[in-house]
TIVODO-249530 format. One record per residue (C-alpha): x, y, z. Coordinates in steps of 0.001 Angstrom, whole numbers, padded with zeros to 6 digits, always signed. Example, Ala and Ser with C-alpha at 12.3 -4.5 7.8 and 13.67 -1.06 7.14 Angstrom:
+012300-004500+007800
+013670-001060+007140
// end
This chain:
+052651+159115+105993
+054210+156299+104183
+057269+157768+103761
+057188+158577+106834
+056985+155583+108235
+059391+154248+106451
+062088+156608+107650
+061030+155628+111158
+062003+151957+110251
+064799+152622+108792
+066148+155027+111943
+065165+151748+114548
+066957+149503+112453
+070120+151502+112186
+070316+152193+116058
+069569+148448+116251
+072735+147181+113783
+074801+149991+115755
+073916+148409+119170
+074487+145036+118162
+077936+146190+116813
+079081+147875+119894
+077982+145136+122362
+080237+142376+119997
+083374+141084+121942
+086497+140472+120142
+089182+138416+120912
+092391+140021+120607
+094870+138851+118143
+097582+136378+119248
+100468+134772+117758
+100985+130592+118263
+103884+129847+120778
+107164+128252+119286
+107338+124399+121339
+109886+124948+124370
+113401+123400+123325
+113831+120213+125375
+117567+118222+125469
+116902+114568+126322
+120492+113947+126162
+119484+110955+123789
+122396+109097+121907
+120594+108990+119104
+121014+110466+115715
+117300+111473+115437
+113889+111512+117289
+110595+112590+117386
+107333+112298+119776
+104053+112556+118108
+100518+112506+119072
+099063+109457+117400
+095518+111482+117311
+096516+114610+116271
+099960+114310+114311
+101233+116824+116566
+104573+116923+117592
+105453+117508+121185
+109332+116812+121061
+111675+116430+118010
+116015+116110+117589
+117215+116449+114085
+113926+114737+113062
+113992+116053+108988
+117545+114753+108663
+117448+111922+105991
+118809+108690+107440
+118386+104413+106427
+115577+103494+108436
+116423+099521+107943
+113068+097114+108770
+111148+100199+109830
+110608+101129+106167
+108342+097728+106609
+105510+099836+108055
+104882+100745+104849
+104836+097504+103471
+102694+096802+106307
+100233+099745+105242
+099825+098683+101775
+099228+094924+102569
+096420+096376+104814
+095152+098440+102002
+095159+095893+099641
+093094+093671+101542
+090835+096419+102860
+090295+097104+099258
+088930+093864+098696
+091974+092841+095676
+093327+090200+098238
+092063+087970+101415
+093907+087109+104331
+093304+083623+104041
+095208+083433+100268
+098144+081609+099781
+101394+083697+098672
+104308+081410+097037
+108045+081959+097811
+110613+083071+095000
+113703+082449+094752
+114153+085708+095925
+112225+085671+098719
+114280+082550+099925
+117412+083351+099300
+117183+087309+100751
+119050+087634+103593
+118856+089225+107263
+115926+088714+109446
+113642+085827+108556
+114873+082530+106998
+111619+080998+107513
+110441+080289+104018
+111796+077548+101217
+111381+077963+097379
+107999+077617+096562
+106517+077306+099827
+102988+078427+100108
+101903+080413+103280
+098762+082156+103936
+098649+086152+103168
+098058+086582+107041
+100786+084296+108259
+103387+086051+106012
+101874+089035+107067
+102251+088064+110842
+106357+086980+110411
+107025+090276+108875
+105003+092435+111823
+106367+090159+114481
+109753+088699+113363
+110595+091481+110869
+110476+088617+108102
+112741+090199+104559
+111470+086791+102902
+108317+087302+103913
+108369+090821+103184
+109329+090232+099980
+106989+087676+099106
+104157+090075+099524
+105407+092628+097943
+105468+090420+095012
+102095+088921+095654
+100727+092618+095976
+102590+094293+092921
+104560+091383+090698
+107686+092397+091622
+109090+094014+094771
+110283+097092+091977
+107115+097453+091571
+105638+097579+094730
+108522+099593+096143
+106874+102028+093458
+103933+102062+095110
+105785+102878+098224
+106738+106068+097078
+103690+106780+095786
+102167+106332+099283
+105236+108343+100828
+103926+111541+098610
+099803+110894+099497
+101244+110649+103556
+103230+114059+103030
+106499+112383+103753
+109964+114357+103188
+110873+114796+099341
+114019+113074+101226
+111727+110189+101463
+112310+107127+099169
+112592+103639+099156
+113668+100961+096956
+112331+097599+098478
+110096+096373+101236
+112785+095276+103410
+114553+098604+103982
+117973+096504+103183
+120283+098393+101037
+121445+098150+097815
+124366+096004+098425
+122695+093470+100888
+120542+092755+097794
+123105+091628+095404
+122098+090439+092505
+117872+091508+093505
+118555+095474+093781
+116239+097364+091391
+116921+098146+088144
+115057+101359+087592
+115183+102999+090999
+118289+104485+092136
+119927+105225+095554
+119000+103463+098743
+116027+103755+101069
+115768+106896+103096
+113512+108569+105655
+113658+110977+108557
+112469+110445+111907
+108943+112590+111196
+108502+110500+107972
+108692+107206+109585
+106350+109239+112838
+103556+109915+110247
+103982+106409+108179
+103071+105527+112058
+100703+107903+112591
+098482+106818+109362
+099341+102953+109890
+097100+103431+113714
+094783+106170+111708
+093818+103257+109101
+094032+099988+110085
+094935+100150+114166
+093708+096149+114139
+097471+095631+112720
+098400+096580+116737
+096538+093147+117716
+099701+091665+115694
+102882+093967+116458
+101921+093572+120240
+102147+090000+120067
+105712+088942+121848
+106545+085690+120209
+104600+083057+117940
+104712+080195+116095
+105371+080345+112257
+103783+076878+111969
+102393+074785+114496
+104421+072102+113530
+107839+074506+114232
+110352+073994+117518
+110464+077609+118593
+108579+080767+117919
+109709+083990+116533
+110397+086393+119071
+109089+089512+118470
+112316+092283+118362
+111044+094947+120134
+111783+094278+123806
+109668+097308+125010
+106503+095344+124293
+103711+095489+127368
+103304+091436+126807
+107113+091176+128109
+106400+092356+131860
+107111+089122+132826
+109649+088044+130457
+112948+087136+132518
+115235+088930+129409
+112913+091716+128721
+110921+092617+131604
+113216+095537+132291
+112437+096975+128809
+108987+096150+129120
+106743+099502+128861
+102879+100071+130145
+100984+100825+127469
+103273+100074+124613
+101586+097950+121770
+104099+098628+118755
+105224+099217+116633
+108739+098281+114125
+112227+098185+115323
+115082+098431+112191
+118554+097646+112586
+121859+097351+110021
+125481+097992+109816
+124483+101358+108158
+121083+102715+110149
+122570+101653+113456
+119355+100308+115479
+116285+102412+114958
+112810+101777+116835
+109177+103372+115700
+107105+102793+119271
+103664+103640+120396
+102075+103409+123785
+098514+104474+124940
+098102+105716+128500
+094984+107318+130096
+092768+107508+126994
+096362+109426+125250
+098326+107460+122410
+101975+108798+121135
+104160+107947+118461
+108021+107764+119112
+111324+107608+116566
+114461+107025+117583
+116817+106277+114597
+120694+105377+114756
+121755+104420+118190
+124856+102712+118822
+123598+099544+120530
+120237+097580+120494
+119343+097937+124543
+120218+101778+123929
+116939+101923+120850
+114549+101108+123782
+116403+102969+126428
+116209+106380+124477
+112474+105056+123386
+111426+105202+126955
+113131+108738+127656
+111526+110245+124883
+107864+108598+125809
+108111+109385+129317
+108603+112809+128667
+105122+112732+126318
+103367+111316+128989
+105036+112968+131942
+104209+116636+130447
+101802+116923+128590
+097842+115613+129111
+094640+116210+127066
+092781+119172+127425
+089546+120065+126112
+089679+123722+124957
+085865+123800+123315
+082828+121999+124505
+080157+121040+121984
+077271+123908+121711
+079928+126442+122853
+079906+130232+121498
+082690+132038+120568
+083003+135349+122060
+084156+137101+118307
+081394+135711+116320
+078458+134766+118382
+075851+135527+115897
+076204+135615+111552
+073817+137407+109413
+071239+136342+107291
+070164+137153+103596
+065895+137309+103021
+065504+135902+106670
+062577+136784+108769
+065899+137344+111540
+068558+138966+110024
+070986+137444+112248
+070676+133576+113932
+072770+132618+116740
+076214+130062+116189
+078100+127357+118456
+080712+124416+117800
+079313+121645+116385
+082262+119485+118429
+084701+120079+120848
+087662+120719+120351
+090767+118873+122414
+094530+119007+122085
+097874+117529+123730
+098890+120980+126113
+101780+120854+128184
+100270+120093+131537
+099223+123500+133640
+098997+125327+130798
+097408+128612+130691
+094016+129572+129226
+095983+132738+127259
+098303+130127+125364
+095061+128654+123500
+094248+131039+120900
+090740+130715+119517
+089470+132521+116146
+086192+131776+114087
+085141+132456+110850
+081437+132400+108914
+080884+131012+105520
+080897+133281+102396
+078135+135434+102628
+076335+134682+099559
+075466+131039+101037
+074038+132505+103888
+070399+132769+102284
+067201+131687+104285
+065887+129420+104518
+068867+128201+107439
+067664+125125+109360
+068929+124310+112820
+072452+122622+112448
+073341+124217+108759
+077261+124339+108595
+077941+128126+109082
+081132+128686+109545
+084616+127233+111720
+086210+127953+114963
+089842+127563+114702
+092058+126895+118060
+095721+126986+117763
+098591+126188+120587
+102141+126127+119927
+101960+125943+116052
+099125+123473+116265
+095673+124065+114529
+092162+122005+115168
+089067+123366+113750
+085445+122185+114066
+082420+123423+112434
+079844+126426+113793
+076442+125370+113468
+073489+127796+113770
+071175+127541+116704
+067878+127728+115175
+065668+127841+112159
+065940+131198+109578
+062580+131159+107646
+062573+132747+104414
+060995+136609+104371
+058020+137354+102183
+058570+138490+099343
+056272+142162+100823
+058699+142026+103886
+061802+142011+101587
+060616+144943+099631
+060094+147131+102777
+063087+146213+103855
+064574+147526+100369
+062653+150497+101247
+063983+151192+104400
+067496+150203+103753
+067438+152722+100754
+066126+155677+102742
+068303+154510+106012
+071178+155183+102840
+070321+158768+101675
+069784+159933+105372
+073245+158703+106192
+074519+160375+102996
+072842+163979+103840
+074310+163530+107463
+077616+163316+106017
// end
């Protein structure tokens, strides 16, 4: 009778797994769309538009060709002042002295005498606003020593960010080798290089990190020191704050709070922008341009198409199921299976009407041998993957509900069974 019973188990639990199979829904396999070719027309050498949350990229024009960036290499300067104060190593209320160096460099700037001491955050405030080389390279020298050295750390940064192996720089002014005379670096060669996606994701991890340094790139012009005639006037023309600026106001851009304009002889006038509209935030390049108005002309072109096209949509709720893998399966469970949904939801930049076929959704569980009871409501159990256009954004698959362990007598019947269930399938076949 035993045995008997057993079999009988072992028969409803087959026609159970069988059932369950057949009534699973799959999702049916789906390559990622390539992004639609777009011609701005921009007379520009380069561009790029990038979603400041994401890091995806929604429009690019010869955006991994290598070019001088000029002051917009400074946003890395920029990061690593910001990390170094994060860090705890220095205070924005230190003072940083003025070599000779950092008086005599030229270009942009010209606000600091030998041996003038200014505070970490008013150096820090010339080079966001007023694209300061002397105060530049005075904190680069506070930070690291020497601006060698902290041009080292530069690169260092470049390869943790993912930059271009084109990527490289050589000081933290982005001037080149011959505007630095008798100050270019001994031990690194060649001049400072990046393409428009490097300087879009030096960008994209300056708002990821520290986004407070907006609250000083947005600022239009400010006084050095109180005691000073005029302010510095912030370069980039495109700044919100100029709306009612008489020489800017027709530059002036809703929305935009940043970020580093770059100009010389040899990068033409380049201009790294952001703007946030309607909860969305992008990240523009536009490198070598003939003309300064024609940096924040092109800027706008390239950001109005961003915000013109695309919009945010939300392709997974929170708690959601996904159709191909609704359920997982449990090792020495009372249940041998326990329900799954999105721990998040899961939104993306989409090209505005966009069909639900273009979002392709997948999902995975765990490796099997960590799915053991005891599970407890919430327990990580596997990821649900959306992709659009080349684009990928995962979140986590949670299980529904509490697993509890089997007894150790239920576990042995259910060896029993599953053995017998075995050898009847093997004398059907």
């Amino acid at each position: 009778m035993l045995l008997l019973s057993v079999r009988r188990v072992s028969m409803v639990l087959v026609t159970a797994l069988l059932v369950q199979i057949g009534s699973m829904s799959m999702i049916p396999s789906r390559s990622a769309m390539a992004a639609e070719a777009i011609d701005l027309k921009l007379d520009a050498k380069s561009a790029i538009l990038m979603d400041a949350a994401t890091g995806q990229i929604l429009y690019e024009f010869n955006a991994d060709t290598a070019l001088p960036p000029a002051s917009m290499s400074k946003m890395m300067t920029e990061y690593l002042v910001m990390e170094s104060v994060k860090s705890g190593k220095h205070k924005l209320d230190e003072m940083v002295s003025t070599s000779q160096y950092a008086a005599d460099v030229i270009g942009s700037g010209d606000l600091l005498a030998y041996k003038e001491q200014v505070s970490l955050q008013d150096m820090f405030s010339a080079m966001s606003i007023y694209s300061a080389n002397d105060a530049s390279v005075a904190l680069a020298e506070f930070i690291s020593g020497t601006e060698e050295n902290f041009a080292k750390l530069m690169n260092e940064k470049a390869k943790q960010f993912g930059l271009s192996e084109q990527a490289h720089f050589i000081n933290a002014t982005g001037l080149s080798r011959a505007d630095l005379g008798k100050y270019a670096p001994k031990e690194l060669q060649g001049e400072t290089m990046l393409t428009a996606k490097d300087a879009a994701l030096i960008a994209y991890n300056i708002i990821k990190d520290y986004p407070e340094i907006l609250e000083t790139t947005k600022i239009p012009s400010k006084k050095f020191r109180e005691k000073d005639k005029t302010p510095m006037i912030n370069w980039n023309w495109m700044l919100e704050g100029n709306k009612d600026n008489v020489n800017f106001k027709k530059y002036a851009y809703t929305g935009l709070d940043g970020l580093k304009t770059g100009s010389t002889d040899d990068a033409g006038y380049c201009f790294t922008g952001t703007a946030v509209r309607d909860g969305i935030r992008l990240i523009s390049v536009v490198m070598g341009t003939p003309k300064e108005p024609k940096r924040f002309e092109e800027t706008r072109k390239v950001l109005d198409y961003g915000f013109n096209n695309f919009e945010k949509k939300q392709v997974l709720a929170a708690n959601t199921e996904i159709d191909s893998l609704k359920v997982v399966n449990i090792k020495k469970g009372i249940e041998l299976q326990v329900g799954v949904a999105t721990q998040d939801g899961v939104s993306l930049l989409a090209k505005k009407g966009a069909a639900a076929e273009e979002f392709k959704i997948t999902a995975a569980a765990v490796d099997e041998s960590k799915l053991v009871a005891p599970i407890t409501k919430g327990d990580v159990l596997g990821t649900a993957k959306v992709s659009y256009q080349g684009v990928e954004k995962t979140t986590n698959l949670i299980a529904t509900a509490d697993v509890v362990q089997a007894s150790w007598f239920r576990l042995m019947f259910r060896a029993i069974g599953s053995f017998f269930g075995d050898l009847l399938a093997g004398a059907k076949s």
